[in-house]
C-alpha positions in Angstrom: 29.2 -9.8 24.5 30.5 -7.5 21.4 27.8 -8.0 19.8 26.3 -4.4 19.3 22.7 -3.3 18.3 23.4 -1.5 15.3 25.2 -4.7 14.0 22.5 -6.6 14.5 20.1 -4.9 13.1 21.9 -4.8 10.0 21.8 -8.3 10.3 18.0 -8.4 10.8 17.6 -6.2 7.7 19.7 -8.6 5.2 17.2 -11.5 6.8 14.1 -10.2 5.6 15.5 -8.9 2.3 16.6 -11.8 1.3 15.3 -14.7 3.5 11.7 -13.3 3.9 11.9 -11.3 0.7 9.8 -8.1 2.7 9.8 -4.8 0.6 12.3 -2.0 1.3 9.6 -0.1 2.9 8.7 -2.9 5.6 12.7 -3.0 6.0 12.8 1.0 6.4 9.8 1.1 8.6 11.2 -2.1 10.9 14.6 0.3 10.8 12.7 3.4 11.8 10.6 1.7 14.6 13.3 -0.1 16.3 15.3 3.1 16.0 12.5 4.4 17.9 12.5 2.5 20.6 16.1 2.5 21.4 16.5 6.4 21.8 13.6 6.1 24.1 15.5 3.4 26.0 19.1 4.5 25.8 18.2 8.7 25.2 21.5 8.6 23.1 23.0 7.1 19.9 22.6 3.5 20.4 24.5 1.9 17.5 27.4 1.4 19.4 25.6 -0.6 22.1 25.4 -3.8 23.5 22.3 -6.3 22.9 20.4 -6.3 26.0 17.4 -7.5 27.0 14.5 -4.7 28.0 12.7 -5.6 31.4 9.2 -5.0 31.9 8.9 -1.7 33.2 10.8 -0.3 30.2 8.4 -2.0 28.1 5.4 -1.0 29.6 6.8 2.8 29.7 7.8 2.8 25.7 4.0 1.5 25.7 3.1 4.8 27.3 5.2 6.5 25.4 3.5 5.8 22.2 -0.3 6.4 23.8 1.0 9.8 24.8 2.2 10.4 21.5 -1.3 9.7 19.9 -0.2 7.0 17.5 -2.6 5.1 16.1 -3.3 1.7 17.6 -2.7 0.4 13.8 0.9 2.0 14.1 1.6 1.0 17.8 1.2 -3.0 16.5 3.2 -2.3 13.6 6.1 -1.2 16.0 5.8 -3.9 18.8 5.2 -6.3 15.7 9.3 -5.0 14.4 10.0 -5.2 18.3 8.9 -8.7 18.4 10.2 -10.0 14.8 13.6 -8.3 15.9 14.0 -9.9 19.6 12.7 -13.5 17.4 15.5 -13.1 15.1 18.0 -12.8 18.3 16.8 -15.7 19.7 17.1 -17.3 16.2 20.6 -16.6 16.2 21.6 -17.5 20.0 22.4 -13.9 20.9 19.6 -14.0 23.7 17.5 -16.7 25.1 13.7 -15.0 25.5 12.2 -13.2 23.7 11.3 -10.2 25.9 8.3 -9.1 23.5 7.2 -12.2 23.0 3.7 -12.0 25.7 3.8 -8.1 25.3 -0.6 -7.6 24.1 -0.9 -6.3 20.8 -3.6 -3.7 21.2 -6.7 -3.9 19.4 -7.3 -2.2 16.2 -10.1 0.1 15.2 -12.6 -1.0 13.4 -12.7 1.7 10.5 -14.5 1.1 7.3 -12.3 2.0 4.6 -13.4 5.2 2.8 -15.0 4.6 -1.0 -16.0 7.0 -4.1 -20.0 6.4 -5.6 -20.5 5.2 -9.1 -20.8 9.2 -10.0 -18.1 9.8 -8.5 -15.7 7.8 -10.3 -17.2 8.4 -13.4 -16.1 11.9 -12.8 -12.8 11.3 -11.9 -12.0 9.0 -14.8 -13.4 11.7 -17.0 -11.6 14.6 -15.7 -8.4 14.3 -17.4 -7.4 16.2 -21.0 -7.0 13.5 -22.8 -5.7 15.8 -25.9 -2.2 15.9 -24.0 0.0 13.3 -23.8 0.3 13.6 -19.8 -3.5 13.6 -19.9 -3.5 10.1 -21.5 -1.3 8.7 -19.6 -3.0 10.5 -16.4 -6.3 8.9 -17.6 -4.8 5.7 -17.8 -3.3 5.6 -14.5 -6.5 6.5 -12.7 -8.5 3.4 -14.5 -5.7 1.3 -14.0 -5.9 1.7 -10.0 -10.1 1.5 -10.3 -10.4 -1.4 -12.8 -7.8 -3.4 -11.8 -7.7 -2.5 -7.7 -4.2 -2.3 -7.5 -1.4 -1.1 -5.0 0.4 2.1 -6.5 3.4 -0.1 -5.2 1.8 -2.3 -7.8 1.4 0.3 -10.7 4.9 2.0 -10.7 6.5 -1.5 -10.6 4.5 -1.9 -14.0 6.9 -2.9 -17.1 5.5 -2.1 -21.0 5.2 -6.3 -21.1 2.9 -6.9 -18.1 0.0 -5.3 -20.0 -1.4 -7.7 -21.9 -4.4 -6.0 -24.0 -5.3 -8.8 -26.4 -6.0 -10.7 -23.4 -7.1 -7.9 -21.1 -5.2 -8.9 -18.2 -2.0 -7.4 -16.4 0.3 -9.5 -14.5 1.1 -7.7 -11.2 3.9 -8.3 -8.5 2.4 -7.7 -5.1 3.6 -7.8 -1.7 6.2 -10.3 -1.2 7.0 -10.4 -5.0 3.6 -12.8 -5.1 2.5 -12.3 -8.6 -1.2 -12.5 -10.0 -3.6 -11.9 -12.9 -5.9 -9.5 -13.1 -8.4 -8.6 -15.5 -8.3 -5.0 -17.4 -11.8 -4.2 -18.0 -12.8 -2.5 -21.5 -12.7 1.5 -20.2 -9.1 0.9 -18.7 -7.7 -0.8 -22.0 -9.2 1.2 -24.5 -7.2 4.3 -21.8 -4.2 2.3 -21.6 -4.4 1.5 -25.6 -4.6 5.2 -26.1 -1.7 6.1 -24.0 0.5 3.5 -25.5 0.1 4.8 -29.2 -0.6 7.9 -28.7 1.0 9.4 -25.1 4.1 7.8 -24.0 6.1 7.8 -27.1 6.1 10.9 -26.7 6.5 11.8 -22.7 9.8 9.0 -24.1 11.1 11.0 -26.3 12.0 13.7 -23.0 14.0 10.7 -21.7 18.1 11.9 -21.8 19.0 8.5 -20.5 20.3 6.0 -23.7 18.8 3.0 -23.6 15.4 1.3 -23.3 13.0 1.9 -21.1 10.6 -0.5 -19.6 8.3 0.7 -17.3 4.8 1.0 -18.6 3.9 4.6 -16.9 6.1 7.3 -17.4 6.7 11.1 -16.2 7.6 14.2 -17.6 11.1 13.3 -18.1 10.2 10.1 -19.5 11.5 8.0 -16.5 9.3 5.4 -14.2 6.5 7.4 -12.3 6.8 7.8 -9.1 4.6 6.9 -5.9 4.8 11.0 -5.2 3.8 11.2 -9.3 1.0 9.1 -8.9 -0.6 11.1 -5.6 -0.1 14.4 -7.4 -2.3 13.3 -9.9 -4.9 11.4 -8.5 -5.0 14.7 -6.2 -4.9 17.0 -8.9 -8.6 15.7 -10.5 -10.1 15.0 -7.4 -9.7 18.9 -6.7 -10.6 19.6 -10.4 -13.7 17.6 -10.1 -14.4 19.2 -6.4 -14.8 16.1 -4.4 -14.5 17.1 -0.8 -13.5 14.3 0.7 -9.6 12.9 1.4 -8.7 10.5 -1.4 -6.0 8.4 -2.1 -5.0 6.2 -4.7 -6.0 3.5 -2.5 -9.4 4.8 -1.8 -9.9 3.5 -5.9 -8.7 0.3 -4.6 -11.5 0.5 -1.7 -13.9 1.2 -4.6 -12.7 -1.2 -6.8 -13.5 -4.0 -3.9 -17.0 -2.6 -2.8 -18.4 -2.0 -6.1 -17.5 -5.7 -7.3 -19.5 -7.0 -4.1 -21.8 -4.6 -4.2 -22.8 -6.0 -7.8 -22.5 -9.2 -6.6 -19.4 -10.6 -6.5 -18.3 -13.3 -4.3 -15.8 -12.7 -1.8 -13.0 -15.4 -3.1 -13.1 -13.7 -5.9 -12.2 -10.4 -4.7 -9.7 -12.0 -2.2 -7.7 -12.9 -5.4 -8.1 -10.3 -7.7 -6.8 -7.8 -4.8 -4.1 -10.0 -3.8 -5.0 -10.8 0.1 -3.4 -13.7 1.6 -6.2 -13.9 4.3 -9.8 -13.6 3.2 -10.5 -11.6 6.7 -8.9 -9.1 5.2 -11.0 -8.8 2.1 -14.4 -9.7 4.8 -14.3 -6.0 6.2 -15.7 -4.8 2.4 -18.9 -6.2 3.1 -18.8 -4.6 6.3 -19.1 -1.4 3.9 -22.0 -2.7 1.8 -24.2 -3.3 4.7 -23.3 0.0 6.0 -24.4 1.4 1.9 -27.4 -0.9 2.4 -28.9 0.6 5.2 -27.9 4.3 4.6 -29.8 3.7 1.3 -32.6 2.0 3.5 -32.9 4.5 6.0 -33.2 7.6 3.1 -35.8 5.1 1.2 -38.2 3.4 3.3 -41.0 5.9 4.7 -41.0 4.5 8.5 -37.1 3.9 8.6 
């Protein structure tokens, strides 16, 4: 068989870009994983080499491997998931018969409630930025935009000027998979975004060298798209400013944004669509976080707790 690895994972990248329409980072991080495992199996450049077929022993060692290494159990499914999806794909296309992955356990996850900021909190951090700046407006928008809307910052740097719709209050948002949805604005985040438009990014576009129009909603210094990088520097920025001491990311505010609306009573359909979750157990594990606020608030309350 000529049919070498590197050829074939090139092949397997082309089939989810354009038959399963994944994101370039699931296609770099199935590239980096199965990269992974095949200097552990071959301990040498591998591109050049044959498909084979892995027998159980090397699996079971690359399994070790990984424990040793201290991955997460998160990130040790993620790779046997690329493993699995890439031996599928072989079979797919007649190169081998079984899939050697295929009955491989996928260990268990942890069970981590996902971090969130209180109702002070947030207040603080959306009031932190200088809004008499033109970077400050546009830095106040951005942080509303991730709380009131719970978006991916995938989500928000793929934001054109036409996907805010302020008359409406609603932004249309392309989400994993290029699904698109609707989600509403709320009135702090559009009077923000409002401000910025009139009164911040004409200005961060005039910096722009580039001829021609540009469409993205959120811009940087040089009046290009903001990056993912961009978007972490400021969120970290006023969350030193306004001395919170705990690690937050910009999807901590999407965490927020999901236990806050249940915690006021939201219904959990609701939140599976305004997030963009295909499954609702994915959307279940936020009320796993307002029973825990429940009874940290009832233990600090009730006299005989």
């Amino acid at each position: 068989m000529n049919t070498t690895i590197g050829e074939m994972i090139r092949q397997f990248e082309r089939y989810h870009s354009v038959e399963k329409n994944s994101s370039e980072k699931t296609i770099i991080n199935y590239r980096n994983d199965l990269q992974q495992f095949f200097d552990y199996v071959f301990e040498k450049p591998f591109h050049q080499e044959p498909i084979f077929q892995p027998q159980r022993l090397q699996i079971r060692g690359y399994m070790a491997y990984l424990r040793e290494k201290d991955y997460a159990r998160s990130t040790v499914a993620r790779k046997l998931a690329a493993l699995r999806s890439f031996y599928r794909f072989l079979c797919r296309e007649q190169i081998i018969g079984v899939n050697p992955f295929l009955h491989v356990p996928t260990p268990k996850k942890e069970k981590k409630l996902p971090s969130f900021l209180y109702i002070q909190e947030i207040n603080e951090l959306m009031d932190a930025p200088d809004c008499t700046t033109p970077a400050g407006k546009r830095d106040r928008a951005v942080l509303e935009m991730l709380y009131a809307a719970g978006i991916r910052v995938g989500e928000l740097m793929g934001l054109d000027l036409q996907d805010a719709d302020l008359e409406r209050g609603m932004v249309l948002v392309f989400g994993k998979g290029s699904k698109e949805r609707l989600v509403p604005m709320g009135s702090k985040a559009i009077e923000a975004l409002n401000d910025y438009l009139q009164n911040g990014r004409p200005i961060l576009l005039e910096k722009r060298k580039e001829t021609g129009a540009e469409e993205a909603l959120f811009l940087n210094q040089t009046g290009r798209r903001l990056s993912d990088r961009s978007v972490r520097r400021i969120l970290d920025k006023y969350v030193h400013q306004v001395a919170i001491l705990r690690k937050i990311s910009p999807h901590t505010l999407r965490h927020t944004f999901a236990t806050h609306m249940l915690d006021a009573g939201a219904d959990l359909r609701t939140v599976q669509e305004l997030l963009g979750h295909v499954n609702i157990s994915t959307t279940q594990i936020y009320t796993h976080v307002t029973r825990a606020q429940l009874k940290s608030v009832y233990r600090k309350a009730h006299p005989r707790a």
